[in-house]
C-alpha positions as a Python dict, from the first residue, in 0.01 Angstrom:
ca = {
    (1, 'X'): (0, 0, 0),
    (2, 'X'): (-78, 64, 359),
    (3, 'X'): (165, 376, 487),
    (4, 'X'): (339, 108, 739),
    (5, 'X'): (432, -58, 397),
    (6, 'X'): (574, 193, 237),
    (7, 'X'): (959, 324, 246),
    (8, 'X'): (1070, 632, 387),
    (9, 'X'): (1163, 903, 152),
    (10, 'X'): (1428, 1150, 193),
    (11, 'X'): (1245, 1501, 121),
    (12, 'X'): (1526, 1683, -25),
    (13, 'X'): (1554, 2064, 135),
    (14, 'X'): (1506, 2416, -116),
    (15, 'X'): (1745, 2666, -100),
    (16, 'X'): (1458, 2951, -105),
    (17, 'X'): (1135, 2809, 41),
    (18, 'X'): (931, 3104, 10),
    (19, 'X'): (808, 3139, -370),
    (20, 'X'): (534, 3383, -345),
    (21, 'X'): (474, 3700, -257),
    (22, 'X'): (256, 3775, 74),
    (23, 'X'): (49, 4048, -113),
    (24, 'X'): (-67, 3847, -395),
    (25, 'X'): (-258, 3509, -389),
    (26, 'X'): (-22, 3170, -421),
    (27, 'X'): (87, 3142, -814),
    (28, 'X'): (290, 2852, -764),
    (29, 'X'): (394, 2579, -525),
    (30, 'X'): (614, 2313, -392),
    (31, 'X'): (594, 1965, -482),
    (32, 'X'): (776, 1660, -394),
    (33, 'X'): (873, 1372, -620),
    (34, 'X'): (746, 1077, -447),
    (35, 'X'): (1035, 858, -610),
    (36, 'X'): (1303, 1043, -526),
    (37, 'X'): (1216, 1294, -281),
    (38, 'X'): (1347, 1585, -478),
    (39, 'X'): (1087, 1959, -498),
    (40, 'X'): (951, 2112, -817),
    (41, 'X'): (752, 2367, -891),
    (42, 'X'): (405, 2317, -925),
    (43, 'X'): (187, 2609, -1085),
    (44, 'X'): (-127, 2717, -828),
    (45, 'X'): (-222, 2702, -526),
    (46, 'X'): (-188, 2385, -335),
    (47, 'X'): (-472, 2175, -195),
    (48, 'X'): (-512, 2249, 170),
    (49, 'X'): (-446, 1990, 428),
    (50, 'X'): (-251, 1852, 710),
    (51, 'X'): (-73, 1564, 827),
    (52, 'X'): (-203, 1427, 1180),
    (53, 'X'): (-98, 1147, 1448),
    (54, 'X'): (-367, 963, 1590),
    (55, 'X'): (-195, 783, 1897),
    (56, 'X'): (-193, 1050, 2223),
    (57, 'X'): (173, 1071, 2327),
    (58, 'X'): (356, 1222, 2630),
    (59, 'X'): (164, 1452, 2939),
    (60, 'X'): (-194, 1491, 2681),
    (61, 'X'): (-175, 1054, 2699),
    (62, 'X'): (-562, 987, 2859),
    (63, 'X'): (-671, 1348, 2890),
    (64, 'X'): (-960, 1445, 2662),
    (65, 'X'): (-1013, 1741, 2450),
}
């Protein structure tokens, strides 16, 4: 299913966020439910990544990097 396909989920909001300690490497992380939305806990660290727009809006529109 192409993401223009798919529905919109509501990601529910955590009370606490932070779950880790700055001093010690990631033990656990958050996870969404991609049914309902809703965060768990997930045990380790998380996979590294980043979400990105392709189209160029606003004053950057035309100017290259």
């Amino acid at each position: 299913m192409s993401a223009e396909q798919q529905p919109e989920i509501p990601l529910q909001p955590v009370e606490r966020p932070i779950i880790c300690s700055p001093c010690h490497e990631p033990a656990e992380h958050w996870q969404y439910d991609r049914q309902t939305g809703a965060a768990y806990h997930a045990a380790g660290r998380r996979p590294a990544g980043y979400w990105y727009e392709t189209d160029r809006v606003g004053s950057q529109r035309g100017r290259r990097c």
